[in-house]
DSSP file (Angstrom, degrees, kcal/mol; ACC not computed):
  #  RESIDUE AA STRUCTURE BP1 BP2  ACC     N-H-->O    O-->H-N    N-H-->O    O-->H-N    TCO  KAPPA ALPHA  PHI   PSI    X-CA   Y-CA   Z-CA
    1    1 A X              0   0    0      0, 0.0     2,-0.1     0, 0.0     3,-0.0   0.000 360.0 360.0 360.0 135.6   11.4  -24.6    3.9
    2    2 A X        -     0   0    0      2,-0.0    36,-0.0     0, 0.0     0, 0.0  -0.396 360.0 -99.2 -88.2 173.8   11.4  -21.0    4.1
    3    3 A X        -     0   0    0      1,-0.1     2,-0.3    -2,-0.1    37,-0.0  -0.285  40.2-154.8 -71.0 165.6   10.2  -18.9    7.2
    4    4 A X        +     0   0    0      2,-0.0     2,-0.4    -3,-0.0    35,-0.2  -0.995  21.4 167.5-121.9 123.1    6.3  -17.7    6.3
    5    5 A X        -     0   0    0     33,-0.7    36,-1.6    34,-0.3     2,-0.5  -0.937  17.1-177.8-137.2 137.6    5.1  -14.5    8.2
    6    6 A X  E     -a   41   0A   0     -2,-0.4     2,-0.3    34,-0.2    36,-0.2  -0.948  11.4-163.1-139.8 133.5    2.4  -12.6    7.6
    7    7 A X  E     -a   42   0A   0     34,-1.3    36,-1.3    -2,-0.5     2,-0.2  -0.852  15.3-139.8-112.8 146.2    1.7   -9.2    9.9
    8    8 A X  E     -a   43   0A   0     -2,-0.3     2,-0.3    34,-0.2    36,-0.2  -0.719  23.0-175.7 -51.7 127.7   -1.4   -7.2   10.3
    9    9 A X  E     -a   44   0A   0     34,-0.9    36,-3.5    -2,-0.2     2,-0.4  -0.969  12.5-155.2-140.4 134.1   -0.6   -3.3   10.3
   10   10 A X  E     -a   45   0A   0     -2,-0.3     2,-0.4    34,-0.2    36,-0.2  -0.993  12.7-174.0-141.1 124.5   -3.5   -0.9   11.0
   11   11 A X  E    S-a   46   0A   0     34,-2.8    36,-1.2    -2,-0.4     3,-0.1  -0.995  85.6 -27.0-121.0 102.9   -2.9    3.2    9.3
   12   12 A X  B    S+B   46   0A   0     -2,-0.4     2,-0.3    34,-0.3    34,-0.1   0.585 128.6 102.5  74.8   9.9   -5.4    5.5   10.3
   13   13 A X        -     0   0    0     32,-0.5     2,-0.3    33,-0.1    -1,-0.2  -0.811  53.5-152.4-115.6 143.0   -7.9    2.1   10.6
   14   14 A X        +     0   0    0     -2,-0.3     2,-0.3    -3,-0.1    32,-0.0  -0.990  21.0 162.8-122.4 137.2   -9.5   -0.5   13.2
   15   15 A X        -     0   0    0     -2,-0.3     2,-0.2    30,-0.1    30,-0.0  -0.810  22.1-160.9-125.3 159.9  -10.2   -3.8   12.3
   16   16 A X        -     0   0    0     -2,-0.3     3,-0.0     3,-0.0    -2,-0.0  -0.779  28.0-139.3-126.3  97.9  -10.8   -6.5   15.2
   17   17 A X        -     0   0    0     -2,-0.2     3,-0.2     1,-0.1    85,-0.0   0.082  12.1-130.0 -12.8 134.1  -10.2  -10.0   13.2
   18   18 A X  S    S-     0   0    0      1,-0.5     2,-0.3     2,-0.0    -1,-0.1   0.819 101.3 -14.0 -67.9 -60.9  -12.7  -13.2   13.9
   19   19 A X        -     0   0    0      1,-0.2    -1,-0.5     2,-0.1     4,-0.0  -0.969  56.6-164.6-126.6 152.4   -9.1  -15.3   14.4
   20   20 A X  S >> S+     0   0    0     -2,-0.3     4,-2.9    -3,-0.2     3,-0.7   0.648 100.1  57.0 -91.4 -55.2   -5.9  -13.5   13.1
   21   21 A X  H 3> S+     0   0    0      2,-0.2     4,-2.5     1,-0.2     3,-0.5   0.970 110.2  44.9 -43.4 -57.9   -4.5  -17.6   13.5
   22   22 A X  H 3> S+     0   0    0      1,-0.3     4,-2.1     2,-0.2    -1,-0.2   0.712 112.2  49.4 -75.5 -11.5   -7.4  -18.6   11.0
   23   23 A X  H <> S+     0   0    0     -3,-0.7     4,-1.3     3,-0.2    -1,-0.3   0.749 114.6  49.4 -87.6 -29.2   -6.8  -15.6    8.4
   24   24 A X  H  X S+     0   0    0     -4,-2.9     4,-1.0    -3,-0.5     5,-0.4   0.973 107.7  48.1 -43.5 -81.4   -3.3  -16.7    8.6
   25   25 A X  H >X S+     0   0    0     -4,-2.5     3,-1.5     2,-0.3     4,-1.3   0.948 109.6  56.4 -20.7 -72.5   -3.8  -20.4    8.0
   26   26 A X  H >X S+     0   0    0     -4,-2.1     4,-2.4     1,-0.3     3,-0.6   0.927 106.4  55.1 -62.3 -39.9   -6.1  -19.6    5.0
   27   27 A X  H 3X S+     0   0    0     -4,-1.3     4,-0.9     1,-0.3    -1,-0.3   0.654 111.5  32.8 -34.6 -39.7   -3.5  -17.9    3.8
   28   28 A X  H <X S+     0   0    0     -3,-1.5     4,-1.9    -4,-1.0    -1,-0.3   0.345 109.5  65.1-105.9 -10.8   -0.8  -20.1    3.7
   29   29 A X  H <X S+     0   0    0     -4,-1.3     4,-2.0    -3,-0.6    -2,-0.2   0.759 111.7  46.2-106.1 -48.4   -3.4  -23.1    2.9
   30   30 A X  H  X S+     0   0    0     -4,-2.4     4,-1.8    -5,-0.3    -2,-0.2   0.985 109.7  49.7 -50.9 -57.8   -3.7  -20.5   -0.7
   31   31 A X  H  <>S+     0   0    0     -4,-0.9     5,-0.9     2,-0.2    -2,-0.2   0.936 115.0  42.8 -49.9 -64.4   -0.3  -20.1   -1.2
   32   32 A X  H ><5S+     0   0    0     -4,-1.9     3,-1.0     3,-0.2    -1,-0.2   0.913 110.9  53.5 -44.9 -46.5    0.3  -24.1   -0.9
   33   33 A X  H 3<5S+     0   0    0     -4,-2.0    -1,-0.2     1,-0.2    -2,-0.2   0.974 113.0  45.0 -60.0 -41.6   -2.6  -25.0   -2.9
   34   34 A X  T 3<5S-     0   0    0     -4,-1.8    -1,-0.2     2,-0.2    -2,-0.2   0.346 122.0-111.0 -83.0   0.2   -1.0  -22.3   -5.8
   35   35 A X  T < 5S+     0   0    0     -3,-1.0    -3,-0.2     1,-0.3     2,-0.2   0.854  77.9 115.7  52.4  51.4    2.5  -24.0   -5.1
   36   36 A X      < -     0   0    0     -5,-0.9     2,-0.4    -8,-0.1    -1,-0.3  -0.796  62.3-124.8-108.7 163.7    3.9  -21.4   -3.6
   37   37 A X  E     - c   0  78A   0     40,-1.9    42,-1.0    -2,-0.2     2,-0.8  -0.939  16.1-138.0 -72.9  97.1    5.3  -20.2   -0.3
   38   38 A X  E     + c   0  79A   0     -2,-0.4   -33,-0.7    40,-0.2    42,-0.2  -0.427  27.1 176.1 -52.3  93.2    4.3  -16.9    1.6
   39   39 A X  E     -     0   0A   0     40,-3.0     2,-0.3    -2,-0.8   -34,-0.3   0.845  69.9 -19.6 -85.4 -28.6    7.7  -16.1    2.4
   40   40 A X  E     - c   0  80A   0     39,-0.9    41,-0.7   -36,-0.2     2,-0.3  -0.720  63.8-176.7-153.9 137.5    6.4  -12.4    4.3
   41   41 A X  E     -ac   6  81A   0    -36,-1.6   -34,-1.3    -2,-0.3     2,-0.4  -0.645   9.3-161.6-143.3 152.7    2.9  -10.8    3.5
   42   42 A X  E     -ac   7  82A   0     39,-0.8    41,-2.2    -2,-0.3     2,-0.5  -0.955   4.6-163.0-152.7 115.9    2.4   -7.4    5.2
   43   43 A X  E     -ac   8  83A   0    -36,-1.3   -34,-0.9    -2,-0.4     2,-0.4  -0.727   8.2-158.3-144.2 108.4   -1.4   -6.7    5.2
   44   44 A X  E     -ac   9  84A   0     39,-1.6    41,-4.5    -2,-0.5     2,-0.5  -0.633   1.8-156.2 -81.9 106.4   -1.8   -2.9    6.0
   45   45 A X  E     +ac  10  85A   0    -36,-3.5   -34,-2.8    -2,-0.4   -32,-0.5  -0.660  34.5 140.4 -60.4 103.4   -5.4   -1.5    7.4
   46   46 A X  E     -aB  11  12A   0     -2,-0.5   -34,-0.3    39,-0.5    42,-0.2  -0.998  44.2-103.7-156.5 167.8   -6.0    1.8    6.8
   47   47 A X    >>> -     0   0    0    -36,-1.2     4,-2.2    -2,-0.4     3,-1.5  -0.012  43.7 -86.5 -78.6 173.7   -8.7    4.4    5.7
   48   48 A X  H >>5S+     0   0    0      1,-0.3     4,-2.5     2,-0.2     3,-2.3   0.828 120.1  47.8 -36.9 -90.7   -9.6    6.3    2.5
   49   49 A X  H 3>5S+     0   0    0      1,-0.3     4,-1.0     2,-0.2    -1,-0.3   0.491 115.5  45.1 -41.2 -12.7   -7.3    9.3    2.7
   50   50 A X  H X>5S+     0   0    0     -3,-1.5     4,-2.2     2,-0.2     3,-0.8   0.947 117.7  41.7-105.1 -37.1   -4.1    7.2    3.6
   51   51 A X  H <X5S+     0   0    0     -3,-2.3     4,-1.7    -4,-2.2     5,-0.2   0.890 119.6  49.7 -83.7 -57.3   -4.7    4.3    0.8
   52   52 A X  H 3<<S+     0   0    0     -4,-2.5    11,-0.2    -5,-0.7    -1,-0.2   0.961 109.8  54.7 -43.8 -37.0   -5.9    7.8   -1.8
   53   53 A X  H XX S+     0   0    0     -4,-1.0     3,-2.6    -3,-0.8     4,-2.3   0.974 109.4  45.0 -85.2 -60.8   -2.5    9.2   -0.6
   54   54 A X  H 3< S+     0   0    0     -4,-2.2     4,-0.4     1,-0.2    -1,-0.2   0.317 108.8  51.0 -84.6  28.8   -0.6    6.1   -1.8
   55   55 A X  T 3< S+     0   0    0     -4,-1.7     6,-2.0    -3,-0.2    -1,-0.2   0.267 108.8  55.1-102.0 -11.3   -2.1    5.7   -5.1
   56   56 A X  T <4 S+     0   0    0     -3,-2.6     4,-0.3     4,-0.3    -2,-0.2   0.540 115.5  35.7-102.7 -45.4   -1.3    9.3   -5.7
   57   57 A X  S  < S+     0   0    0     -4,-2.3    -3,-0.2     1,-0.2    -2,-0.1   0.998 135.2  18.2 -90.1 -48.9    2.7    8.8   -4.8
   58   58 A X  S    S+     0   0    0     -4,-0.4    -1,-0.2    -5,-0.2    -3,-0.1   0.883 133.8  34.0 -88.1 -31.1    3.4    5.4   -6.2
   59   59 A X  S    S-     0   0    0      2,-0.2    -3,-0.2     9,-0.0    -2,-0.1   0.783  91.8-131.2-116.2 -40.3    0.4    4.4   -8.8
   60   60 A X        +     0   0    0     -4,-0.3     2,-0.4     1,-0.2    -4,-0.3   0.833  62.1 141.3  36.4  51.7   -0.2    8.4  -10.3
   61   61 A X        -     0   0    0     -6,-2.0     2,-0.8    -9,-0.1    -1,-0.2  -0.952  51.4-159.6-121.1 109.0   -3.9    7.7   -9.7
   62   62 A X        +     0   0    0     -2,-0.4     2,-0.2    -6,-0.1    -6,-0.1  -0.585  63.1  87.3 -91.7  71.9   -5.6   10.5   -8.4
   63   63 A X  S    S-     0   0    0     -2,-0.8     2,-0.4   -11,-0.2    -8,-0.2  -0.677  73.4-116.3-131.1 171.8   -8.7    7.9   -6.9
   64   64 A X        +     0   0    0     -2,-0.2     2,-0.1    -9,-0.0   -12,-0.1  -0.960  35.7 175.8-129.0 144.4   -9.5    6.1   -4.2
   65   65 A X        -     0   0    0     -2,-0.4    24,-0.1   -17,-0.1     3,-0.1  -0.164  42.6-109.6-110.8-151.0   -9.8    2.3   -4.8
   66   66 A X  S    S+     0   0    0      1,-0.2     2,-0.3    23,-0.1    20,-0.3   0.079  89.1   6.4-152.2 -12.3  -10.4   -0.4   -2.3
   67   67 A X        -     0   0    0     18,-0.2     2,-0.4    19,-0.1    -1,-0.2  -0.585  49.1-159.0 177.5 113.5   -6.8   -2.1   -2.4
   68   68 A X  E     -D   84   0A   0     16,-1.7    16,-2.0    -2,-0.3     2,-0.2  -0.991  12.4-154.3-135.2 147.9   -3.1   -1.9   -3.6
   69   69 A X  E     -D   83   0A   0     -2,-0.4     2,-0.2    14,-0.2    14,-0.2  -0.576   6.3-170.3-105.4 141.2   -0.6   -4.6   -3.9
   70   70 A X  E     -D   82   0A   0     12,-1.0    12,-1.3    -2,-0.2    13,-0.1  -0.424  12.4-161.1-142.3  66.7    3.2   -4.3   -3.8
   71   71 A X  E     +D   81   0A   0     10,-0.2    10,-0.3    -2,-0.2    45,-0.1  -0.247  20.8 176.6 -45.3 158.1    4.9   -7.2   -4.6
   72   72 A X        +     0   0    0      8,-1.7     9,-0.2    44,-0.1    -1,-0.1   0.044  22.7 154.3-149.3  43.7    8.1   -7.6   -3.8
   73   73 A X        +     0   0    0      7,-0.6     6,-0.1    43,-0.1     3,-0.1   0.042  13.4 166.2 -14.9 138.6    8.8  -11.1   -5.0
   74   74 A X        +     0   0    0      4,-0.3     2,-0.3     1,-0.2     5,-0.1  -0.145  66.0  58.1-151.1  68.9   12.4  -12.1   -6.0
   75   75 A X        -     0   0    0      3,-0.3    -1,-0.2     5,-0.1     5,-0.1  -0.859  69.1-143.3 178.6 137.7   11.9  -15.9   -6.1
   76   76 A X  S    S+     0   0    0     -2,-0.3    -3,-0.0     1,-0.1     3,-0.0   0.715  99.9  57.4 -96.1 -18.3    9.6  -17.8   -8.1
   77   77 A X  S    S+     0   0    0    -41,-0.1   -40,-1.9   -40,-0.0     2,-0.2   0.595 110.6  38.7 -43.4 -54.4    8.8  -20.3   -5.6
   78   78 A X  E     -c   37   0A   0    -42,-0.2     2,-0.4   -40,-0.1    -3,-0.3  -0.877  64.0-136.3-135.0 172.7    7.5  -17.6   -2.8
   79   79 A X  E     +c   38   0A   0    -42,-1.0   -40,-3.0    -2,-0.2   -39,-0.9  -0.901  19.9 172.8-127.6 155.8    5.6  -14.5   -2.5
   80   80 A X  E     +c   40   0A   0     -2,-0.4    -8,-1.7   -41,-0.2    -7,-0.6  -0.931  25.6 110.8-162.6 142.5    6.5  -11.5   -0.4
   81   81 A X  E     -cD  41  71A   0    -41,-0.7   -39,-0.8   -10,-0.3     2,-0.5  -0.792  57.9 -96.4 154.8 156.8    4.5   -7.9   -0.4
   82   82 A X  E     -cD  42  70A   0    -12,-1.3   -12,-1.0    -2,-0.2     2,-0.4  -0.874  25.1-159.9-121.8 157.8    2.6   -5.8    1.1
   83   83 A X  E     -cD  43  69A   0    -41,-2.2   -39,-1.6    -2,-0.5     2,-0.5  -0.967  11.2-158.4-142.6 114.3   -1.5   -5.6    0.6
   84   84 A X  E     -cD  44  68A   0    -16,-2.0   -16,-1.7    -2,-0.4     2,-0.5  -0.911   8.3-166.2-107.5 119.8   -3.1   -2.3    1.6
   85   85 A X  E     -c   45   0A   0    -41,-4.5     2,-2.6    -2,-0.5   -39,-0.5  -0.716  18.2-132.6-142.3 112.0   -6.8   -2.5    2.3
   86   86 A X    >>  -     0   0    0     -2,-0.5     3,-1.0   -20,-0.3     4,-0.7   0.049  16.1-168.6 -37.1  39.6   -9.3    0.6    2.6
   87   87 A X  H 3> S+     0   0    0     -2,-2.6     4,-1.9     1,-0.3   -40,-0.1   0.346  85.8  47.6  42.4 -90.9  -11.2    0.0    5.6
   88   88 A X  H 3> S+     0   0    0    -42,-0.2     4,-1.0     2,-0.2    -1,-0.3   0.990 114.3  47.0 -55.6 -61.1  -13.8    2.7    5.0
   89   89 A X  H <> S+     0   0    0     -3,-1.0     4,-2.5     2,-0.2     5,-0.3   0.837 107.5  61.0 -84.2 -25.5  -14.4    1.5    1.0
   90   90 A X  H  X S+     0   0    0     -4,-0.7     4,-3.2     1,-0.2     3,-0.5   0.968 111.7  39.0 -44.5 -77.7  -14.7   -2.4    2.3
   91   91 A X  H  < S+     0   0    0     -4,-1.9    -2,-0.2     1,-0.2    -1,-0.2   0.507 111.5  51.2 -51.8  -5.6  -17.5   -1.5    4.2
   92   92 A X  H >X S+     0   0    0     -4,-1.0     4,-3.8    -5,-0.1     3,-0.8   0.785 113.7  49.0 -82.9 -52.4  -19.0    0.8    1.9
   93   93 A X  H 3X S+     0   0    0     -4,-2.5     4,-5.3    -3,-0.5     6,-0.3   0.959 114.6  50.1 -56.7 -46.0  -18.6   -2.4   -1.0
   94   94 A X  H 3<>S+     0   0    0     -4,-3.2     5,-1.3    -5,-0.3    -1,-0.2   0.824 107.7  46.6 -63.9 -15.1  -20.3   -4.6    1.6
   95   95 A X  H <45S+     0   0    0     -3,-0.8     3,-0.3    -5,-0.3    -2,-0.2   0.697 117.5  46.5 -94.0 -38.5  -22.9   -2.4    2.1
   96   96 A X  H  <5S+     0   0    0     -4,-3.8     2,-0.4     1,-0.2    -3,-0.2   0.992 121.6  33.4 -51.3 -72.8  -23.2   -2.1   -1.9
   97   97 A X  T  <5S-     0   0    0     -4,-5.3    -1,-0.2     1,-0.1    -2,-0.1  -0.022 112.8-122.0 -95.2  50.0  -23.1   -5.8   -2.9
   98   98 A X  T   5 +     0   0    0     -2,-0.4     2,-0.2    -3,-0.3    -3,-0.2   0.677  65.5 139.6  24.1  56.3  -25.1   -6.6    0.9
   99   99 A X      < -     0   0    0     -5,-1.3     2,-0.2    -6,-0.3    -1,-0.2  -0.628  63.7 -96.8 -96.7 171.0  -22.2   -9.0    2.0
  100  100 A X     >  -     0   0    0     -2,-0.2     4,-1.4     1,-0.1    -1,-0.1  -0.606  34.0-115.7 -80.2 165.1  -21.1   -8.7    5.8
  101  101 A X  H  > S+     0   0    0     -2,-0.2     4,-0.8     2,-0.2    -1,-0.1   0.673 117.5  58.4 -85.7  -7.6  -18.1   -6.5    6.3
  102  102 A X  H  > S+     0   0    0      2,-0.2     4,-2.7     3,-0.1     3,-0.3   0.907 109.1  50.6 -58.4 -58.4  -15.9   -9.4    7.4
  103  103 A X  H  > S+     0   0    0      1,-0.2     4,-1.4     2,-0.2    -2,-0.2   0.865 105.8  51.9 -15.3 -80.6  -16.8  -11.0    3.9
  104  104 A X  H  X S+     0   0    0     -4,-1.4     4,-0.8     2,-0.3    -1,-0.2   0.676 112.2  42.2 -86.4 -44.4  -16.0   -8.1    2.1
  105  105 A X  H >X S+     0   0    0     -4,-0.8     4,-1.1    -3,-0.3     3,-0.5   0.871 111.0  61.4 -80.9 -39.8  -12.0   -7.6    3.8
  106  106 A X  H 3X S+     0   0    0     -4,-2.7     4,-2.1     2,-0.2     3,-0.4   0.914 111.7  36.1 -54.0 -45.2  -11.6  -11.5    3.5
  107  107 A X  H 3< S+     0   0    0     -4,-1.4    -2,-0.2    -5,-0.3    -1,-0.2   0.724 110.8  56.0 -93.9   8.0  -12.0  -11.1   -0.3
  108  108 A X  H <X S+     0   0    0     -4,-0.8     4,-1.5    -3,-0.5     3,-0.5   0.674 114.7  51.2 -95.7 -18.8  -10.2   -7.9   -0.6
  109  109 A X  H  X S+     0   0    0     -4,-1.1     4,-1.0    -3,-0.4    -2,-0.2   0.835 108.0  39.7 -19.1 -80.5   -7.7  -10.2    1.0
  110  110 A X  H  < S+     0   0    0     -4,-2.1    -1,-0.2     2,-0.2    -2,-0.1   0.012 116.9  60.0 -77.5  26.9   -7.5  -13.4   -1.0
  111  111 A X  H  > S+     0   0    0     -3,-0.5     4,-1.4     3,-0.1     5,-0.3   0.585 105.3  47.9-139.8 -66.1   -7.7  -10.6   -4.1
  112  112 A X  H  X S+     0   0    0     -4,-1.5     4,-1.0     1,-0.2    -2,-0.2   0.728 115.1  42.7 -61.1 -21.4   -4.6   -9.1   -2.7
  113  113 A X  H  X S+     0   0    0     -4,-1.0     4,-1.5     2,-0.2     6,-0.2   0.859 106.3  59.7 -91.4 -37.3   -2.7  -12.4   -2.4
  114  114 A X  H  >>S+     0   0    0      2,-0.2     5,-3.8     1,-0.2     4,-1.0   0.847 105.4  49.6 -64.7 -21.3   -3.9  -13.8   -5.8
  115  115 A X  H  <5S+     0   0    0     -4,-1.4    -1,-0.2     1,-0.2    -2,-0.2   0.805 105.7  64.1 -83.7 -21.4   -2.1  -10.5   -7.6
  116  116 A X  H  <5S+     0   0    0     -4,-1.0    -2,-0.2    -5,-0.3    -1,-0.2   0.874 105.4  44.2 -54.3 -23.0    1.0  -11.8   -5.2
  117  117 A X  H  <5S-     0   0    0     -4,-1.5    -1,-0.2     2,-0.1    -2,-0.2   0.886 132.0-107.7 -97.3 -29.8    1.0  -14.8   -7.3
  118  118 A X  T  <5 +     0   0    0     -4,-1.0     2,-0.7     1,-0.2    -3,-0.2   0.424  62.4 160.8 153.9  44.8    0.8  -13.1   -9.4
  119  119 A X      < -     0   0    0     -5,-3.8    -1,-0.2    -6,-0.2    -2,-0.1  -0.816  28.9-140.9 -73.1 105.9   -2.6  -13.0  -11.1
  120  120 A X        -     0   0    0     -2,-0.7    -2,-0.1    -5,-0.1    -1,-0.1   0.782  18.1-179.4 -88.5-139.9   -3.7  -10.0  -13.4
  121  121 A X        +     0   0    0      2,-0.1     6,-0.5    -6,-0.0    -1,-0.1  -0.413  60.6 106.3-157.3   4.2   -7.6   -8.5  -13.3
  122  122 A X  S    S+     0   0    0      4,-0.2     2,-0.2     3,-0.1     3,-0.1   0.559  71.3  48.6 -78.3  11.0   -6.7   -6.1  -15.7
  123  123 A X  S  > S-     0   0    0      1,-0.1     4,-1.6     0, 0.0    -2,-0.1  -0.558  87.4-116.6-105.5 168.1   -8.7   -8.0  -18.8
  124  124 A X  H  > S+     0   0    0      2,-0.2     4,-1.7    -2,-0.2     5,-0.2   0.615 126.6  51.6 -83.0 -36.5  -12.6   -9.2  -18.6
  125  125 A X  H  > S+     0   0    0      2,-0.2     4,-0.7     1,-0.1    -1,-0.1   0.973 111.2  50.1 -55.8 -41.8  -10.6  -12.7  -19.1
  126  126 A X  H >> S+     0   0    0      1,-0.2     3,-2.6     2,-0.2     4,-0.9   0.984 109.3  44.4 -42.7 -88.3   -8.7  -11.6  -16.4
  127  127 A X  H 3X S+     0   0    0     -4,-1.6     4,-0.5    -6,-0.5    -1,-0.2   0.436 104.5  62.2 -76.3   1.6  -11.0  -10.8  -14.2
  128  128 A X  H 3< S+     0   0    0     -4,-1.7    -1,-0.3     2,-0.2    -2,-0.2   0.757 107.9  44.2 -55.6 -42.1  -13.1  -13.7  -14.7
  129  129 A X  H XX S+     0   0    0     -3,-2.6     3,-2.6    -4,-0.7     4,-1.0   0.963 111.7  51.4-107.2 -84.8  -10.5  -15.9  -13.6
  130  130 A X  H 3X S+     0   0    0     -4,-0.9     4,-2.0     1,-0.3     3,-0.4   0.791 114.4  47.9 -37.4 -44.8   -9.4  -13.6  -10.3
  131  131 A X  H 3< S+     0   0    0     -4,-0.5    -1,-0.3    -5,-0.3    -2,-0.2   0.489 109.4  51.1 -88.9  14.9  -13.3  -13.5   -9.2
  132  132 A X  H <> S+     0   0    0     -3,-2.6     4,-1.3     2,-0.1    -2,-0.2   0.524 120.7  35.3-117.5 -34.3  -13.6  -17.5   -9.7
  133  133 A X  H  X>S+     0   0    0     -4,-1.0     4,-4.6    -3,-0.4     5,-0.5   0.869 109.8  66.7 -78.9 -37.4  -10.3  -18.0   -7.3
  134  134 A X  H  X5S+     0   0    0     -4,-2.0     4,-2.2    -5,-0.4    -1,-0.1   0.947 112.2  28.9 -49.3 -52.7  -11.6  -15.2   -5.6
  135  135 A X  H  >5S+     0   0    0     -5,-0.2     4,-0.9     2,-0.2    -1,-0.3   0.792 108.9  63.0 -66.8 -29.9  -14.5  -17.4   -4.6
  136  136 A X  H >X5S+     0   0    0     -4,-1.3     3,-1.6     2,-0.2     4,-0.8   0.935 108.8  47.2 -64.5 -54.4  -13.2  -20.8   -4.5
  137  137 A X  H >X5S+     0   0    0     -4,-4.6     3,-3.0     1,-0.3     4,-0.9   0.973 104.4  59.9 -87.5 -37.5  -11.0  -19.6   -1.8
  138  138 A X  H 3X<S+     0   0    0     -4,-2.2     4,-1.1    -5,-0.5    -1,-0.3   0.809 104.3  52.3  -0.5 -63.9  -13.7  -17.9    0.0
  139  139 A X  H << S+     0   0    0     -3,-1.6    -1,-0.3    -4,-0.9    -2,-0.2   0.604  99.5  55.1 -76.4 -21.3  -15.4  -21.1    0.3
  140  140 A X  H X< S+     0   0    0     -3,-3.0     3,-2.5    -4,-0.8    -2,-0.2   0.908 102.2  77.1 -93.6 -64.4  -12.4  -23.4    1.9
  141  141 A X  H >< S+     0   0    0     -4,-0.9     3,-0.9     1,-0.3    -2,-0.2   0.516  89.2  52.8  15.3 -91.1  -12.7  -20.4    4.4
  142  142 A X  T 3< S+     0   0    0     -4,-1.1    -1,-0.3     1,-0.3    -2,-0.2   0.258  97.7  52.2 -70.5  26.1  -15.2  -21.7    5.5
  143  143 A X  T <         0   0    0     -3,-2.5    -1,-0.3     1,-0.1    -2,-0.2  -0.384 360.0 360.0-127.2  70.7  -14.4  -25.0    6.4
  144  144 A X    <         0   0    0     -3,-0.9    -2,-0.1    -4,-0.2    -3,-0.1   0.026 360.0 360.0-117.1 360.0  -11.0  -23.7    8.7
């Protein structure tokens, strides 16, 4: 089997995990269920301006969004990428749809691994189907 690693990286952010281990676990617990491997996951904390700055250099999107994904797959088998996830604009969306702000980074989370697999949102079919995984996996969350 191949190694699985998945790192926490914090830009211009503070996060303090409930368990790092259990966000881990559910992670790889996705990946297996979608019959794949997380062969390395990189999931980078970081505030507006830094996540605006690299939506601007790579994407040409002068916005700020809430999360960008960077695959770098070369195996069909595993997933590998790195998952950038605003800080500031989770807790602004949690404070919007009145989840907690642990909630809200956990599904910006499973959101970012489901385009590692390499699921779309960019359709209403699309995004039907990414906010129906999006939840299911939510929910085995909570029993970890």
């Amino acid at each position: 089997m191949a190694n699985q690693e998945i790192n926490f990286f914090y830009e211009a952010a503070s996060y303090t995990f409930r368990s790092v281990s259990l966000i881990k676990n559910w992670i790889f617990s996705i990946c297996l269920n979608e019959k794949k491997v997380c062969s390395l996951v990189n999931i980078i904390l970081c505030n507006d301006a830094y996540l605006l700055e690299l939506n601007k250099k790579y994407l040409n999107h002068d916005y700020l969004t809430d999360i960008l994904t960077f695959a770098s797959n070369e195996s069909s088998t595993e997933i590998s990428g790195d998952i950038y996830i605003s800080v500031e604009m989770a807790f602004k969306n949690a404070k919007t749809f009145k989840v907690r702000e642990d909630r809200e980074i956990e599904r910006l989370i499973v959101h970012g691994i489901l385009h590692l697999l390499g699921y779309l949102d960019e359709s209403k079919e699309d995004r039907l189907l990414m906010t129906s995984k999006e939840d299911y996996y939510l929910s085995l969350l909570e029993k970890f």
